[in-house]
C-alpha positions as CSV (number, residue, x, y, z in Angstrom):
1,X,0.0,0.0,0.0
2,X,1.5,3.1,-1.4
3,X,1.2,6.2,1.4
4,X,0.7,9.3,-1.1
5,X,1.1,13.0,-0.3
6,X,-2.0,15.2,0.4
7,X,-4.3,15.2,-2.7
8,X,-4.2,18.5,-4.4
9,X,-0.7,18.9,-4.5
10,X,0.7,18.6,-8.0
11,X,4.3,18.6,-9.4
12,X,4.2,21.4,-11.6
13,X,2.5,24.9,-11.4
14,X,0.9,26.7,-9.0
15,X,-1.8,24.9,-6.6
16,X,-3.1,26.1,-4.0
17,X,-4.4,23.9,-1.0
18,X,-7.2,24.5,1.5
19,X,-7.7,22.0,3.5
20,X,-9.0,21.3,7.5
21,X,-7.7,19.2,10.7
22,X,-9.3,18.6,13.8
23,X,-6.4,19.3,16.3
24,X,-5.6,16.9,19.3
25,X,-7.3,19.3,22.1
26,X,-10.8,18.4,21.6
27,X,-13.4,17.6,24.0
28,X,-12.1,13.8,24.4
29,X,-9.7,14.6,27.5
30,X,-6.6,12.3,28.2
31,X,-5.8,12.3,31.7
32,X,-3.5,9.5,32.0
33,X,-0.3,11.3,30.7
34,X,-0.7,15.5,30.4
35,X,0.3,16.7,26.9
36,X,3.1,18.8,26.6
37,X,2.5,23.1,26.6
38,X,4.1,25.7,24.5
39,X,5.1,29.2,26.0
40,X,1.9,31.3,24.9
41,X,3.2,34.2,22.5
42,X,2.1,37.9,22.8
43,X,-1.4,38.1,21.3
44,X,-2.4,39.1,17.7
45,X,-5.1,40.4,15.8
46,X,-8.2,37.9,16.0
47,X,-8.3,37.2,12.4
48,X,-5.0,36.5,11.1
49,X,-4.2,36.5,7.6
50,X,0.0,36.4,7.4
51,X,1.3,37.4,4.3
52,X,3.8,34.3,2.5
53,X,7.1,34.0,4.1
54,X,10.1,35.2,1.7
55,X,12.1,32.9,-0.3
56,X,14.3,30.5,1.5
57,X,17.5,29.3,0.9
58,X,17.5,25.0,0.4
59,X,18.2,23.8,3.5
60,X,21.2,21.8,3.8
61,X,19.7,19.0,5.9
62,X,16.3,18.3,5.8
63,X,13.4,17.2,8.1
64,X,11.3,14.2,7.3
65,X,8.1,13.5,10.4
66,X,6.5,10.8,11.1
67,X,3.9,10.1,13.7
68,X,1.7,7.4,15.0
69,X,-1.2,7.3,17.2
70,X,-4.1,4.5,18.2
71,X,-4.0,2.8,15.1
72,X,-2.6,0.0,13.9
73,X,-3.2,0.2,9.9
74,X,-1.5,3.3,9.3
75,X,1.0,6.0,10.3
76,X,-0.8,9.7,10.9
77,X,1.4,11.6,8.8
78,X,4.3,10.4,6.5
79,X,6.6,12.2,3.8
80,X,6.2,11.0,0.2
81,X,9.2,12.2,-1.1
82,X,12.2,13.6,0.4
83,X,15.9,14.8,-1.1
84,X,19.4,12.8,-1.6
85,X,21.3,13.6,1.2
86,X,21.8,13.9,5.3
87,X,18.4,14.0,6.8
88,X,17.0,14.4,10.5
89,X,14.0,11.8,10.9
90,X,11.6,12.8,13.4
91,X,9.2,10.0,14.6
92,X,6.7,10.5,17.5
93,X,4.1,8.6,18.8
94,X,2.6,9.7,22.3
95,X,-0.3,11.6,23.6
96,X,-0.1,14.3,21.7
97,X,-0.1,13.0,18.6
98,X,-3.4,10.6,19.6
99,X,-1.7,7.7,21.2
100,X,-4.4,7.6,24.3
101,X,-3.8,4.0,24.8
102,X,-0.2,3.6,25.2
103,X,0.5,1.3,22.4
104,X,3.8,0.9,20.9
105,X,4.9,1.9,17.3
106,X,8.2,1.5,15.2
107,X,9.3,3.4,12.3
108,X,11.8,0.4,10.7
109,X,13.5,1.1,7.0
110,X,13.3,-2.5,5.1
111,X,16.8,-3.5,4.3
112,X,15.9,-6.8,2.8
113,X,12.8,-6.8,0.4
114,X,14.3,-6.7,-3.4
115,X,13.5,-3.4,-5.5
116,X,14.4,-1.0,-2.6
117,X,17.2,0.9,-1.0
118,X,19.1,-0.8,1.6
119,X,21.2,1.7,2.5
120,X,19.3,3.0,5.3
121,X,19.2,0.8,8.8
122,X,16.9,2.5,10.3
123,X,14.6,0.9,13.6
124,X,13.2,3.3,16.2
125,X,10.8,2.2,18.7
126,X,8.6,4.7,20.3
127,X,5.9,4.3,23.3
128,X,4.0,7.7,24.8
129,X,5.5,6.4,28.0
130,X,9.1,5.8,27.2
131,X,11.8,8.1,28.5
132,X,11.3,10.5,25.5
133,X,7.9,10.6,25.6
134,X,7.1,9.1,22.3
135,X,9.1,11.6,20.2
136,X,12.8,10.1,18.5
137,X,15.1,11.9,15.7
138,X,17.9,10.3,14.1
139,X,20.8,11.3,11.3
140,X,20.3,9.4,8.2
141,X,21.6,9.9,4.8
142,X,19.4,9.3,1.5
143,X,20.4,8.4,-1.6
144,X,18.5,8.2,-4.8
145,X,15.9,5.6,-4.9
146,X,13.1,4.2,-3.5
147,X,13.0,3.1,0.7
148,X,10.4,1.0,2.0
149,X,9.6,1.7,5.8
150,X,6.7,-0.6,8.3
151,X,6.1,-0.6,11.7
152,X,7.5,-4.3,13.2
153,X,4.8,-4.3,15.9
154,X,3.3,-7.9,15.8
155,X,0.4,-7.5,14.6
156,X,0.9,-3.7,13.1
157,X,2.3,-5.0,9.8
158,X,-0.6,-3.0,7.7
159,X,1.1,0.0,8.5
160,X,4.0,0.6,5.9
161,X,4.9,3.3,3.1
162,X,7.4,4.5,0.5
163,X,9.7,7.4,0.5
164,X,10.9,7.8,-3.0
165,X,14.1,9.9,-2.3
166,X,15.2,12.3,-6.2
167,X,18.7,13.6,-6.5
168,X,17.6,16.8,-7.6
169,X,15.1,17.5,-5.5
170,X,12.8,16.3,-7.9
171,X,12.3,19.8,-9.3
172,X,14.9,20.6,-11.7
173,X,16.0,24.3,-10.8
174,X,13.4,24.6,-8.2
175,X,15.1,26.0,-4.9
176,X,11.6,28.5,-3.6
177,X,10.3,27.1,-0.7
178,X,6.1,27.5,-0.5
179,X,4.6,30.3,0.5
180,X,2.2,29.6,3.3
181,X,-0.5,31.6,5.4
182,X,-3.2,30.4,7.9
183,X,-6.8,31.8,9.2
184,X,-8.7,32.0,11.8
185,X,-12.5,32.1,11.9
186,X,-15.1,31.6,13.8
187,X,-17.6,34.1,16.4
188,X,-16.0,36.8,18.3
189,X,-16.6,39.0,21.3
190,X,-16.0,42.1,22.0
191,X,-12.1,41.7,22.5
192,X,-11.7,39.5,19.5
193,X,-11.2,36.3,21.5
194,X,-13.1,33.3,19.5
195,X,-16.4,32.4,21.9
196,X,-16.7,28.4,21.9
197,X,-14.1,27.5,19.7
198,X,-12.4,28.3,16.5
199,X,-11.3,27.3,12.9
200,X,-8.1,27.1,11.1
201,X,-7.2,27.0,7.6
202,X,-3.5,26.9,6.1
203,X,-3.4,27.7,2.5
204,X,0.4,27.0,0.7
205,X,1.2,27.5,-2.9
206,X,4.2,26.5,-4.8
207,X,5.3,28.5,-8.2
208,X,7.7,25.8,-9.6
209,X,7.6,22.3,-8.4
210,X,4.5,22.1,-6.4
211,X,3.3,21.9,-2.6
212,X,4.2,18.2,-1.4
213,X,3.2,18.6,2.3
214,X,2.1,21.0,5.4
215,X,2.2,20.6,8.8
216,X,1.3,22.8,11.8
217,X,2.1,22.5,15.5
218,X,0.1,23.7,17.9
219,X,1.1,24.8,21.4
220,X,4.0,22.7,21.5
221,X,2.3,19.1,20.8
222,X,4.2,18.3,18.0
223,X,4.5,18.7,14.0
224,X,1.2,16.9,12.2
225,X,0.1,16.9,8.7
226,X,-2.2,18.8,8.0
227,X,-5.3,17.5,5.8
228,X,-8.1,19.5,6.1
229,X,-9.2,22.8,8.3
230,X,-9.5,21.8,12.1
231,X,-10.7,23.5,15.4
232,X,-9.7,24.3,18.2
233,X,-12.4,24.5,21.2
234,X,-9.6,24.6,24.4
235,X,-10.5,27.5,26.2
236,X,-7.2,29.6,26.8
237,X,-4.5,31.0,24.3
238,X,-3.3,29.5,21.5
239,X,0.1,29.4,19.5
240,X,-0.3,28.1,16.3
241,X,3.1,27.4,14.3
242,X,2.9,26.5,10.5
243,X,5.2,25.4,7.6
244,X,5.3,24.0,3.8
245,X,7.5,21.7,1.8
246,X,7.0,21.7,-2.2
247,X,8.4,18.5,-4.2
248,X,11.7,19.7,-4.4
249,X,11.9,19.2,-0.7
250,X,12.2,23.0,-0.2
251,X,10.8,24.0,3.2
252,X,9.1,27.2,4.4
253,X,10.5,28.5,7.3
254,X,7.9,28.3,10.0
255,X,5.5,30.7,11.1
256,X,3.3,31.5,13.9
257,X,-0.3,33.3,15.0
258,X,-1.6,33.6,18.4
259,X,-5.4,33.3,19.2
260,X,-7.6,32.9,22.0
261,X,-10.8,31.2,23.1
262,X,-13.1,31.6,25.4
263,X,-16.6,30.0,26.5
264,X,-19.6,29.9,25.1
265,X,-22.7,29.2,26.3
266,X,-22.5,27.2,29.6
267,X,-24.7,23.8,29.6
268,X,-24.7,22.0,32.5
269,X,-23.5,18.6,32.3
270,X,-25.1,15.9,33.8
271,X,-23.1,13.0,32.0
272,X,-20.6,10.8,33.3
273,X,-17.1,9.8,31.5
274,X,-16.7,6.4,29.8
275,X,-13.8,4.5,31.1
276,X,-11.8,1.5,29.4
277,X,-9.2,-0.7,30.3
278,X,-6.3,-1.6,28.2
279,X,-4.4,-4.7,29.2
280,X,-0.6,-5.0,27.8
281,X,2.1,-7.8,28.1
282,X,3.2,-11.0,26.9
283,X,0.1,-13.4,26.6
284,X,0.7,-17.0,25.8
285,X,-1.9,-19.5,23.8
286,X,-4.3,-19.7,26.8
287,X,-5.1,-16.3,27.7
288,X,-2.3,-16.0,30.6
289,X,0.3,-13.2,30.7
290,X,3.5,-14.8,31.3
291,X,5.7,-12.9,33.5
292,X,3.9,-9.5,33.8
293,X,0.5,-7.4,32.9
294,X,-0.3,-4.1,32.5
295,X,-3.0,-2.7,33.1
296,X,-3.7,1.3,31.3
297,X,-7.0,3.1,31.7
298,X,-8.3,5.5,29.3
299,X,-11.4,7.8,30.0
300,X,-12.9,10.5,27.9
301,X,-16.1,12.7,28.7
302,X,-18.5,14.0,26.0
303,X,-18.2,16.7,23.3
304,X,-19.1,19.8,25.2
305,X,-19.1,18.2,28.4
306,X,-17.1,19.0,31.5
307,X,-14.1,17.0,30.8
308,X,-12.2,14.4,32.6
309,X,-11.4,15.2,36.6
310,X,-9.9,11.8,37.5
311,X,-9.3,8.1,36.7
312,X,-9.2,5.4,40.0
313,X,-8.7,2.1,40.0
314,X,-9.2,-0.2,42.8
315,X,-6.8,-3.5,44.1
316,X,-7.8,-5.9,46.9
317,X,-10.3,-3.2,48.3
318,X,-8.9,0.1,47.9
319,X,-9.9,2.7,45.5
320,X,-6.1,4.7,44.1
321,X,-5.6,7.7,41.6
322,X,-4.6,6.6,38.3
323,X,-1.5,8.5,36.9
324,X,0.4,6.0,34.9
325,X,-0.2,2.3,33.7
326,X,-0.4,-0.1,36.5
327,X,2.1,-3.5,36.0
328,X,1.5,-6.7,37.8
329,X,3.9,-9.2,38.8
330,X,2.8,-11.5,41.0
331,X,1.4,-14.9,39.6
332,X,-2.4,-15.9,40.1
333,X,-5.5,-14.4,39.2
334,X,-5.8,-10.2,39.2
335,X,-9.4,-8.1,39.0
336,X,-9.1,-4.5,38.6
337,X,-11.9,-2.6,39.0
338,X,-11.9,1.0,37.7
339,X,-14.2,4.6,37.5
340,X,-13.7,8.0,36.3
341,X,-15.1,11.3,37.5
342,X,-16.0,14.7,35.0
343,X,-15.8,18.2,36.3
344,X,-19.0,18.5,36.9
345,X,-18.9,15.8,39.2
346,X,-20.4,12.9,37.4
347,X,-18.9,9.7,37.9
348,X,-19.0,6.9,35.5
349,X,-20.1,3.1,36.4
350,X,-17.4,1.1,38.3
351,X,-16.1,-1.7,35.7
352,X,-13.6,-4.2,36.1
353,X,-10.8,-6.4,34.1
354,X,-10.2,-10.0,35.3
355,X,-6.8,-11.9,33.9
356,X,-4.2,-14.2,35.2
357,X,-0.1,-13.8,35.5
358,X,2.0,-16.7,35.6
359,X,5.8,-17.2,36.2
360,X,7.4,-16.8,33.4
361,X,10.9,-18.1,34.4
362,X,9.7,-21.4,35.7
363,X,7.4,-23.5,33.0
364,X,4.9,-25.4,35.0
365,X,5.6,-28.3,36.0
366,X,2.9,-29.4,38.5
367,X,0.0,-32.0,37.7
368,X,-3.3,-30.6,38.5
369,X,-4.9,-32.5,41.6
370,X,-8.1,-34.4,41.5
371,X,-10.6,-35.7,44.1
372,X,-13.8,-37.9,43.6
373,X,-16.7,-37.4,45.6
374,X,-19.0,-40.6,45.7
375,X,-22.7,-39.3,46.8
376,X,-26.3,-41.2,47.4
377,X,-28.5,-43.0,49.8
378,X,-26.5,-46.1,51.9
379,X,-27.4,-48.8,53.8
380,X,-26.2,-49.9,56.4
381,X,-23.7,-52.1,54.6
382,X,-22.1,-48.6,53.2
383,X,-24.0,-49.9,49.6
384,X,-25.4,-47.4,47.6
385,X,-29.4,-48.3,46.9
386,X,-30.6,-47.7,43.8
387,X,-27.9,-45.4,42.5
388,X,-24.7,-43.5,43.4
389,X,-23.3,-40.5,41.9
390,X,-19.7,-39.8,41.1
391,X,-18.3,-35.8,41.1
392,X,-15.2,-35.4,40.3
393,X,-13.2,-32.1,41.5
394,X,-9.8,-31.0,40.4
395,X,-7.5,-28.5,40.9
396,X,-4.4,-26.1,39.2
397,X,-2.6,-23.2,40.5
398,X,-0.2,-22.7,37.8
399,X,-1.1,-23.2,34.2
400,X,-4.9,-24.3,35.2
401,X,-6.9,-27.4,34.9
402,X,-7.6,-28.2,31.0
403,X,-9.6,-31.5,30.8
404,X,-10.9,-34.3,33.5
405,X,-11.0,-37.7,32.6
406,X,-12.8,-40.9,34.5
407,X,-12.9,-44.7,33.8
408,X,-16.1,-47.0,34.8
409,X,-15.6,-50.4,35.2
410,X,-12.8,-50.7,32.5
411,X,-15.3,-49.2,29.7
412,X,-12.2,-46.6,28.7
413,X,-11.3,-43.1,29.2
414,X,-14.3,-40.5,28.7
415,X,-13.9,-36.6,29.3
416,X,-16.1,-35.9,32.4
417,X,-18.2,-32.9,32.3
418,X,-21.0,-33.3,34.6
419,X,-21.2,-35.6,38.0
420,X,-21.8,-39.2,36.7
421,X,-24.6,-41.2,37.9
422,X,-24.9,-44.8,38.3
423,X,-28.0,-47.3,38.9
424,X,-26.2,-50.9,37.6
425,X,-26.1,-52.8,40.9
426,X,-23.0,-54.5,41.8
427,X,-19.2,-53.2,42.9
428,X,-17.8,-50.5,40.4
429,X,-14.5,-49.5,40.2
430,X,-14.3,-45.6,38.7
431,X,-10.5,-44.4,37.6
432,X,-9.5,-40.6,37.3
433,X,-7.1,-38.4,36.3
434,X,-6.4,-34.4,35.3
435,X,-4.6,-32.8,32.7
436,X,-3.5,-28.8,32.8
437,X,-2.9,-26.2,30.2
438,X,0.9,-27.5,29.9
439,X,-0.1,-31.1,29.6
440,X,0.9,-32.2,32.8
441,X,-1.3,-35.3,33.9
442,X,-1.8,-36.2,37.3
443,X,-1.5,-40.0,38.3
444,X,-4.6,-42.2,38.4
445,X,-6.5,-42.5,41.1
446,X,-9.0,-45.5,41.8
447,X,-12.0,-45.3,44.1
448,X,-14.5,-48.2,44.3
449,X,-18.4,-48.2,45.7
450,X,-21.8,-50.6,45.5
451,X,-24.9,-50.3,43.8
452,X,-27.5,-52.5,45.3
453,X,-31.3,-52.6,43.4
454,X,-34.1,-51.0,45.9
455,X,-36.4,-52.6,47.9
456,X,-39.8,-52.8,46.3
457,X,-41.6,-53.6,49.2
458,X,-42.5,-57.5,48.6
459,X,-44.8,-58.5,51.6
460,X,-46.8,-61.1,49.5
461,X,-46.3,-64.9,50.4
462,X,-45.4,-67.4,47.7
463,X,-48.0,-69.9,47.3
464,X,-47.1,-73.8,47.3
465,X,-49.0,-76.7,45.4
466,X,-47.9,-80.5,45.7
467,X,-49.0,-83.5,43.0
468,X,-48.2,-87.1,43.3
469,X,-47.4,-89.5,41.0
470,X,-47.1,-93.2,39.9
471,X,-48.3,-96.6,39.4
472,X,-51.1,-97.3,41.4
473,X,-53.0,-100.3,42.2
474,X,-56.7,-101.0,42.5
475,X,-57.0,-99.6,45.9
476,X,-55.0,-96.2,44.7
477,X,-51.9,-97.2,46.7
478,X,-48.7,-96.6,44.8
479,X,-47.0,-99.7,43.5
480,X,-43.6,-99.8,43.9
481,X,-42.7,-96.1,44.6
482,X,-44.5,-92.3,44.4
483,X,-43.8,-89.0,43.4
484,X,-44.0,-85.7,45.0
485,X,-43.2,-82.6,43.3
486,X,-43.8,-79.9,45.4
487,X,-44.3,-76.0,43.4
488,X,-43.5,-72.9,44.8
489,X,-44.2,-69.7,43.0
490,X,-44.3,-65.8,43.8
491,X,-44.4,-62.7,42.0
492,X,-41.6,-61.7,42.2
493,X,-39.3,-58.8,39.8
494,X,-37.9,-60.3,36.7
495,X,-34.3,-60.3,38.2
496,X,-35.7,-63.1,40.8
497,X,-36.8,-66.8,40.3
498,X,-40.4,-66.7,40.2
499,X,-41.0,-70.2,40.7
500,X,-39.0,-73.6,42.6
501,X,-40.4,-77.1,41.6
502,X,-38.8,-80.2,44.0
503,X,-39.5,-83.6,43.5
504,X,-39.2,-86.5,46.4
505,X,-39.5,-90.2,45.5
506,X,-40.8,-92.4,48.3
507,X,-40.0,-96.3,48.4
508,X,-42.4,-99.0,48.9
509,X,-43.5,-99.1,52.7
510,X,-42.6,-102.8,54.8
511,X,-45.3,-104.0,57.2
512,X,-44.9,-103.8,60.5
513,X,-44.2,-106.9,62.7
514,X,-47.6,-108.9,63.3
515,X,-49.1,-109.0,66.8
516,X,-49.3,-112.6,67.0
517,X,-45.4,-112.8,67.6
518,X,-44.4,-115.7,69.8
519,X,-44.6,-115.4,73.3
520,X,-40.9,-114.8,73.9
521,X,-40.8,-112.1,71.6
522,X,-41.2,-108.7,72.8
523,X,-43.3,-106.2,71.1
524,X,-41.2,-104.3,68.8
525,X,-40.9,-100.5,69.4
526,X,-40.7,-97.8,66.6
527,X,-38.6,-94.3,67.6
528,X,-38.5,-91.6,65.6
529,X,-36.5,-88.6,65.1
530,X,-36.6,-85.1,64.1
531,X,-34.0,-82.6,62.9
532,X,-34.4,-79.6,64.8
533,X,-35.9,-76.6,63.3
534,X,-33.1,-74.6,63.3
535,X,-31.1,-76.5,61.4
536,X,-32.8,-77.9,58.0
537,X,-31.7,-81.0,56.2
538,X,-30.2,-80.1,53.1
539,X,-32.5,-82.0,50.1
540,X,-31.1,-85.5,48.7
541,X,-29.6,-85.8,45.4
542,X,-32.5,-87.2,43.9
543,X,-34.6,-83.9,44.3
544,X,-34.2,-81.1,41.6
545,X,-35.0,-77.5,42.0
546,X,-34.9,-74.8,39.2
547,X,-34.5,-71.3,38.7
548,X,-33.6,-68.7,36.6
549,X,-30.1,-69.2,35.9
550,X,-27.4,-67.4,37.6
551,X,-30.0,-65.5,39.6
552,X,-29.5,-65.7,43.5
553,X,-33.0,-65.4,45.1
554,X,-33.5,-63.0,47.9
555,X,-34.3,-64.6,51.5
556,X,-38.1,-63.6,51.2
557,X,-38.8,-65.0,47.5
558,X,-37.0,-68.2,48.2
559,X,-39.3,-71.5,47.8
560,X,-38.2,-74.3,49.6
561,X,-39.5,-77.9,49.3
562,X,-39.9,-80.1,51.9
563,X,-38.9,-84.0,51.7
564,X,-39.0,-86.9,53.3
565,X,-38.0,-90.5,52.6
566,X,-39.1,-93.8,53.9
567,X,-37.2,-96.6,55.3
568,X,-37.6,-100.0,56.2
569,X,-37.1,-101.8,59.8
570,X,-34.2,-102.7,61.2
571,X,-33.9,-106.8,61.5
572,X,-35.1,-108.4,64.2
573,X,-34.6,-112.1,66.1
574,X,-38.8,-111.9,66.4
575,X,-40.5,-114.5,63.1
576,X,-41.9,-112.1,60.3
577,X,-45.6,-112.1,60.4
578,X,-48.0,-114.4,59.1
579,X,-50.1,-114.0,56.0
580,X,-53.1,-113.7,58.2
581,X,-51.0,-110.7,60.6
582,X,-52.4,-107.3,59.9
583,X,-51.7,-105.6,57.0
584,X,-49.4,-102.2,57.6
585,X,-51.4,-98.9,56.5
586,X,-50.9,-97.7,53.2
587,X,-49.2,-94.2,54.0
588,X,-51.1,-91.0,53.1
589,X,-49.3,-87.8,51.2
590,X,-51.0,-84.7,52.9
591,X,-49.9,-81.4,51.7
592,X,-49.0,-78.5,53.8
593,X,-47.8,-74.8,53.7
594,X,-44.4,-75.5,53.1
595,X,-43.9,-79.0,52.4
596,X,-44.9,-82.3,51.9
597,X,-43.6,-86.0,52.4
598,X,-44.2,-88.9,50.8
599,X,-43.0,-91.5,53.2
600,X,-44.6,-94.8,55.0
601,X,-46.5,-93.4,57.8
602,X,-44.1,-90.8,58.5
603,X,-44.8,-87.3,58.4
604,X,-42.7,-84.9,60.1
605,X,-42.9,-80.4,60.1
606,X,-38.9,-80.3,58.6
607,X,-36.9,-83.3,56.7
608,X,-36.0,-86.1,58.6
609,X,-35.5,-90.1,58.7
610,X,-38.2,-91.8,59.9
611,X,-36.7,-96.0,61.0
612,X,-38.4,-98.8,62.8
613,X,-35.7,-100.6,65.0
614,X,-37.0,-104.2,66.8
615,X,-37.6,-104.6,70.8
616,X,-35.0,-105.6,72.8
617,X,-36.5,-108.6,75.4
């Protein structure tokens, strides 16, 4: 992007320019750094129109300004051209030439892009708060050709221009400097001061080469191009000094007109400043400002209004004047909270800036720390019932926590975001870890916990039903053996065995001893004995009893099936009965509650062996 000269200004002939800027002293008020002050000069008539300064000599060495301000696309003012030879550079960039926020600028000569001079090594850095206040010269000399300059501000690389440099001056015989005057309008009182503000024009001709460039300064803030008539609404005296350069690079020797302004109508203002905070320093890819911040406020008060009384700012609770940017140091996280007050009293809304510092020296290191939290309703086993939820908590002072990860039950890493809930009874096992903005990981940590299902308040009963089968004779006695299977049922949840089906086989029953035994035999006796209640007989291996498989039935849906088994007598010395003895009862299956037996007149409340042993004489 080619920076041109002022458009009007033409090579050959005379031209004439009229043109208007709006100096810095406006109603937008800068109090964080006070602009420099001329020496006011001896006032002059109200309207001043100077007549053009006499023919100058060419200067041996000439001036070539620069200045930068709040942006970042393009230098303020800038020569085009300029004349083989020793030059002074003049580069400022500070308050007065509309820096407000303190940013940095460089004026740096290219010495490597092809199809430019290189002659020139040129790199000036200038900040409104360095020691020279923003405003640098330096010796160079130019030699025919073209330079390429840019500002090396990360960031800034929009702003850039040409100087093409003539040996000649680029005006053949041309050695006239411009003529140059300046006016002053605007409403005057009775003592020709200028009420509310006024206007000034600078009008420059050049007879041979053509005007390349003007500039003013005004009240000691600096030389800036002018572009176009500007005014001045400061109320006070004024010094206004002005100059003209044509193409050859001749330069008008500078002038000067006084002026004053006073008020104007007084309207009371009732509005309050607008404050902003400018944070400054070396930021790295997460937001954090490694080593140091600073913090600069900025605050301006409406056109017209009042005008800027203070800036504060507060730190850890304690409101302080704000005169100069404000660095931190000292790692962790910083809130600045800040206001500004108008002449007039009004004071803006108190804002505030949050950021972090970190050490810059000293990378981090340090794995973040993580703790798991394991929440829900217990028993009084220390089992979760129903569900159990996981929150995990973790923890970085330095660089700060970037992710969270958990493992459940071996299922693989997943990035936690939200406290996890569980409901799958049984033991879980839940793995965690931390990572921070370096990449440090802390080491895993394992925490384990129970689920158990809820209680669904079961206080139903299973019901029981017995059948008996086999061959049975003409008399419905069983021939040879019977069944009993013995069903218990209960409606139970799906994750229970709703039903338990036993079966017991009974053998064929012996006949007791007939009572017609000899007379040296003693009546036989029968005993029988039962397991106590507390301690059931485990079911024979004959019985079967299903259930859903790999299910484990809760105490209170259990079924259980009762057996029982019969035997025959023990021998005896005493002679078997006769045909004609009495026949033994055919035993009788009875159901019950809980169980059933199918033995040879022997029925019993839990399992047990029923035996007939023989009398002892």
């Amino acid at each position: 992007m080619e920076r041109r000269p002022c458009s009007g200004y033409g090579r050959r002939g005379t031209t004439r320019l009229v043109a208007a800027v709006v100096a810095g002293l406006t109603a937008a008020t800068v109090v964080s750094v006070a602009p420099a002050t001329a020496t006011p000069l001896p006032a002059s008539p109200a309207a001043v129109g100077l007549p053009a300064a006499p023919a100058a000599e060419v200067a041996a060495e000439q001036v070539l300004t620069w200045t930068a301000g709040n942006s970042v696309t393009d230098y303020l003012s800038f020569p085009a051209t300029a004349t083989a030879g020793p030059a002074t550079i003049v580069f400022e960039n500070s308050i007065a030439t509309g820096n407000t926020f303190g940013m940095s600028h460089t004026l740096t000569f290219d010495t490597s892009t092809a199809g430019y001079n290189h002659d020139v090594d040129l790199n000036i850095l200038a900040s409104p708060f360095d020691a020279n206040g923003g405003l640098h010269e330096a010796e160079v000399t130019f030699t025919e050709g073209t330079y390429r300059y840019f500002c090396a501000i990360p960031g800034h690389g929009e702003m850039w221009g040409e100087l093409v440099v003539t040996g000649d001056g680029g005006g053949g015989d041309d050695t006239t400097a411009p003529s140059v005057t300046a006016t002053v309008t605007g409403d005057q009182d009775g003592d020709g001061a200028y009420v509310g503000g006024a206007t000034v024009t600078l009008d420059a001709v050049d007879d041979g080469s053509g005007v390349a460039g003007v500039e003013y300064n005004l009240d000691g803030a600096g030389w800036t191009a002018y572009t176009e008539p500007f005014s001045v609404d400061a109320v006070g005296e004024h010094s206004l000094e002005f100059r003209a350069t044509d193409e050859a690079g001749n330069t008008s020797e500078a002038q000067t007109a006084t002026f004053t302004v006073v008020e104007g109508d007084v309207v009371e203002d009732t509005t309050a400043p607008t404050v902003s905070a400018m944070l400054m320093g070396d930021m790295n890819d997460h937001g954090q400002y490694v080593g140091s911040a600073q913090v600069m406020l900025h605050a301006e008060d409406e056109e017209g209004g009042s005008g800027v009384d203070s800036i504060e700012y507060q730190v850890d609770g304690q409101w302080m004047p704000y005169t100069a940017p404000v660095d931190f140091t000292e790692p962790g996280e910083h809130t600045v909270s800040y206001r500004a007050t108008d002449a007039a009293g009004n004071q803006s809304q108190v804002r505030s800036t949050t950021f972090t510092v970190i050490e810059g020296d000293e990378p981090d290191t340090t794995a973040p720390t993580v703790t798991a939290e394991v929440s829900g309703t217990e028993d009084e086993n220390g089992a979760f019932v129903g569900s159990a939820t996981a929150t995990l908590t973790a923890t970085d002072d330095a660089s700060g926590v970037e992710t969270v990860e958990y493992d459940l039950d071996g299922a693989g890493w997943a990035e936690y975001t939200e406290p996890v809930v569980v409901t799958e009874p049984g033991e879980h096992t839940l793995v965690y870890r931390a990572t921070d903005a370096e990449g440090n990981v802390s080491e895993e940590t394992v925490t384990t916990f129970t689920v158990v299902a809820e209680d669904n308040g079961d206080t139903t009963a299973p019901t029981v039903a017995t059948e008996l089968s086999g061959t049975q004779d003409e008399n419905g006695a069983y021939v040879g053996s019977a069944s009993v299977m013995v069903t218990a049922t209960d409606d139970a949840p799906a994750s229970h065995p709703s039903s338990t089906t036993s079966t017991v086989r009974a053998g064929p029953s012996t006949p007791r001893p007939s009572s017609s035994t000899s007379p040296a035999s003693t009546p036989s006796r029968t005993a029988r004995r039962t397991r106590p209640a507390t301690s059931p007989r485990p079911a024979p291996s004959r019985s079967t009893s299903s259930s859903p498989t790999g299910a484990t039935p809760s105490p209170r849906r259990s079924a259980t099936a009762s057996w029982a088994r019969a035997t025959r007598p023990a021998s005896t010395s005493a002679p078997r009965s006769s045909a004609s003895s009495r026949p033994t009862p055919t035993p009788v299956s009875r159901p019950s509650s809980t169980r059933s037996t199918a033995a040879s007149g022997c029925r019993t409340p839990r399992p047990s062996r029923c035996a007939t042993r023989a009398s002892t004489p």
